[in-house]
N, C-alpha and C positions, 0 to 999 in steps of 0.2 A: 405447566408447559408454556402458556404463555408469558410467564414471568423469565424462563430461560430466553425465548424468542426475543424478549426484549432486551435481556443481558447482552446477546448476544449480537444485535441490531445497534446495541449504543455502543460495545467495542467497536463494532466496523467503523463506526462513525469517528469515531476517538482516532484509532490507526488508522484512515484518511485524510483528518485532520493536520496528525504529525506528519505524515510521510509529503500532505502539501507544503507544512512549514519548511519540511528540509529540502524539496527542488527547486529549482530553479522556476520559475511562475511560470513560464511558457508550458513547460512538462506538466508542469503540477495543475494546470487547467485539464490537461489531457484523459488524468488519473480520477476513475470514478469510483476504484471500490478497492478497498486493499483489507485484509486480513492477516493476521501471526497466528500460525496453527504450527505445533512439534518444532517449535524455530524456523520456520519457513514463512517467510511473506511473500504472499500472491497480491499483487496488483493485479487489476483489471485496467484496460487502457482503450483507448477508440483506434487506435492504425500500429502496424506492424513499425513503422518508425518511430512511432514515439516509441515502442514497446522498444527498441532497438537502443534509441536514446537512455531511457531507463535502465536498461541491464548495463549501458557504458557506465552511467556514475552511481549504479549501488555500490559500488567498494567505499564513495565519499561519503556517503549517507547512513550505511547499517549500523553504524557503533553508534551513533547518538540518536539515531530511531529508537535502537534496541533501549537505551540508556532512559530515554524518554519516557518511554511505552512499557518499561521495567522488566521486559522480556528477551531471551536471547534469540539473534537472528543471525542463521547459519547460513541460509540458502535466500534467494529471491528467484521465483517465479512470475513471470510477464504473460497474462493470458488477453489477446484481442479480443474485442467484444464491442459491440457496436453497443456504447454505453447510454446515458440519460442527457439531453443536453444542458 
């Protein structure tokens, strides 16, 4: 079990990483946790505007996230959450 926990603790980390390479650095400071689960990537973000910012330019991003990260991404989900500084 805890070998899955860690599988699954260094994806997140790996799909944060990418998804900061591909925004914009101002956003990408913003973005504290993202995951790809069933082709959906959920960021987590600190404020409803960056969250708002992000949903504007996932159309630019998803094909070489996906491409990157070796997984397909159909949807993105923006969840606020008062993140880690």
């Amino acid at each position: 079990m805890l070998g899955r926990l860690r599988e699954g603790t260094a994806e997140a980390e790996r799909t944060l990483a990418a998804l900061r390479r591909a925004l914009p650095p101002e956003i990408a400071a913003e973005a504290w946790g993202a995951a790809v689960r069933d082709g959906t990537l959920t960021v987590l973000v600190r404020s409803a505007a960056w969250g708002t910012r992000l949903r504007y330019l996932a159309p630019r991003f998803t094909e070489r996230l996906a491409a990157e990260l070796g997984k397909p991404i159909e949807q993105v989900k923006v969840k606020v959450r008062a993140g880690r500084s």
